[in-house]
N, C-alpha and C positions, 0 to 999 in steps of 0.2 A: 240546772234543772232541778227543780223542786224530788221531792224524794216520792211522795204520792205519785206526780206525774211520771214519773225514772217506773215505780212500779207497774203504773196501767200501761204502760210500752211494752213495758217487760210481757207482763202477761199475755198482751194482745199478742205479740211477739211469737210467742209459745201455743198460742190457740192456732196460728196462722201454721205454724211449723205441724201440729198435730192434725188441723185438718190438711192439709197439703199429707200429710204421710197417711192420713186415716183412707183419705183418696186412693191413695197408690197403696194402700194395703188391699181394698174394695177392690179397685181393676187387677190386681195379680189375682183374688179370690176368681176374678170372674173368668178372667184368662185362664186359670189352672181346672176351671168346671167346667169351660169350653173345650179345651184341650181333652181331659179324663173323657168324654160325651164324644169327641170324634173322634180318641183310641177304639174304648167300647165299642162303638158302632164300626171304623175299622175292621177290627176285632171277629167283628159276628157276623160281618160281611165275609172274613176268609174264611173262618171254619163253616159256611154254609158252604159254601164255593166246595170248599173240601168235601164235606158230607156229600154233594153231588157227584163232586168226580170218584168217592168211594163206590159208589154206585152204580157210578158206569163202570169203572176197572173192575169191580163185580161180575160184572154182566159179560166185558169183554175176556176175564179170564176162563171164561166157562166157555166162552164160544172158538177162543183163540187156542185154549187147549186140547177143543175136540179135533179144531184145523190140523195140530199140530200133530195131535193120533192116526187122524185120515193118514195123513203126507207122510210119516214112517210107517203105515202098515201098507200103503202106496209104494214102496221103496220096495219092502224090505218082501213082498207080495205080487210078482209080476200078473197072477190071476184076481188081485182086489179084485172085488166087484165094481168098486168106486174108479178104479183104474181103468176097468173095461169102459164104463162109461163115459169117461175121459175121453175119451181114446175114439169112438165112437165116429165122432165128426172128422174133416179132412184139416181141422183145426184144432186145437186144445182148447175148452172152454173150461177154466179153471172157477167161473163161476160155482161151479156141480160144488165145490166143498169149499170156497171163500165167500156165499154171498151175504152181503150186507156187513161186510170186514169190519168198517168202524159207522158206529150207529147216532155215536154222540163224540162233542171234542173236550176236552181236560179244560174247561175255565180254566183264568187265572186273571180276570179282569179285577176283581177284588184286592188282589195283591199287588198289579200292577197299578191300581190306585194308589195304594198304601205307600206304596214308592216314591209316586210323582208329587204327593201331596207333602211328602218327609214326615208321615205319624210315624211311619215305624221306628221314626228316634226315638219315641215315647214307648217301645216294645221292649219288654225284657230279653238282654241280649240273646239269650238260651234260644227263646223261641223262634227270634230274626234267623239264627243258625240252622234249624229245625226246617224251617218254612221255607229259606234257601234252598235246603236239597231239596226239600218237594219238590217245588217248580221247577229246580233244573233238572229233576228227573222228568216231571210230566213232558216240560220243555223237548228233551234230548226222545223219548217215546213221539212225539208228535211231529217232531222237525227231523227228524233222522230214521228212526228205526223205523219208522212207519212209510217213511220217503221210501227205504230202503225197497222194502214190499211192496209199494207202488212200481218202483224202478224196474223190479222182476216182472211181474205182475204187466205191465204193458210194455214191454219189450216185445216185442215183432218176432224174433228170435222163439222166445218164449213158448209160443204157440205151434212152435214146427211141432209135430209127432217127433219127428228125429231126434228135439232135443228133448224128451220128455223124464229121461234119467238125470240130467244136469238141471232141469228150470227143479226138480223135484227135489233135487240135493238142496238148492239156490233156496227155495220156499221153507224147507224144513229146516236149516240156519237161521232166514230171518227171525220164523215164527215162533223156534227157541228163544232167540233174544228177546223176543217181543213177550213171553210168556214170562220169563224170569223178570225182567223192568218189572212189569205191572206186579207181578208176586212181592217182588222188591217195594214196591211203590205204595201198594197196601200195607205191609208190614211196618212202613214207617210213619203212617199214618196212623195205627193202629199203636205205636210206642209215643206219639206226639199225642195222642188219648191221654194212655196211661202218665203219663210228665208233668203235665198241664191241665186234665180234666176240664179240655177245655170244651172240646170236640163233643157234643149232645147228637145223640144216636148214631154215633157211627161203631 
């Protein structure tokens, strides 16, 4: 083979090799701006979700605190007023100081995307560990402690006058628990703010 021809091989060779890599350098570009683009979005999809449920535990620690004041000054008070009231009917209607218990639910459809889709591999480990506890706190508040309070709360039992010393101990342990979560639950939203500035107006 002639030594011109040997070159223009060569070369074309090498154009061939460069576009084939210029290629697959352009598709990793476009894959990695796709990928960034549904972190981001991700991203703003949880900490709105969060912003929201700050909002309701907000709301709910204000209303869930005053329950929990009613139910120890209930106790600790055999002439409450709110007891007398109680007390009134040939039934217990614990509505008088639980109504409207939970008013909204803790999202978590944003995260449970993030999940299914696997972006959060693309998530700074720190924050995946962060975001973890959240939801299994919102989680173990929702599925558990709140069950708990339903549990009492429509028990048959419940309603006797007879038991109205023990359903009142039973209510004032939930609503403990349920008051410290949510204290808990804010507080650590409230440091995953401060971490990551990620969190806008919460």
């Amino acid at each position: 083979m002639k030594k011109p021809e040997l070159k223009r091989l060569t070369r074309e060779g090498l154009m061939i090799v460069f576009s084939v890599l210029f290629a697959l350098f352009i598709s990793q570009l476009v894959d990695d701006n796709k990928t960034r683009r549904q972190k981001d979005q991700a991203l703003d999809h949880i900490f709105k979700e969060l912003e929201t449920n700050k909002g309701t535990l907000e709301r709910w620690i204000a209303k869930h605190g005053k329950i929990e004041s009613d139910i120890s000054r209930m106790i600790e008070d055999p002439n409450d007023s709110m007891r007398l009231v109680l007390t009134q009917s040939p039934r217990l209607d614990f509505g008088v100081i639980t109504s409207t218990f939970i008013d909204a639910l803790l999202g978590d459809t944003a995260w449970e995307a993030a999940k299914s889709t696997q972006i959060i591999s693309e998530f700074d480990f720190n924050l995946v560990e962060d975001l973890t506890r959240i939801y299994g706190l919102q989680k173990i508040i929702m599925n558990n402690t709140v069950e708990k309070f339903s549990d009492v709360y429509f028990d048959r039992a419940s309603h006797e006058p007879a038991n109205l010393e023990s359903t009142l101990i039973q209510l004032q342990l939930v609503m403990n628990e349920i008051v410290g979560q949510e204290g808990t639950l804010i507080y650590l939203l409230e440091v995953l703010d401060q971490k990551f500035g990620e969190l806008k107006n919460i």
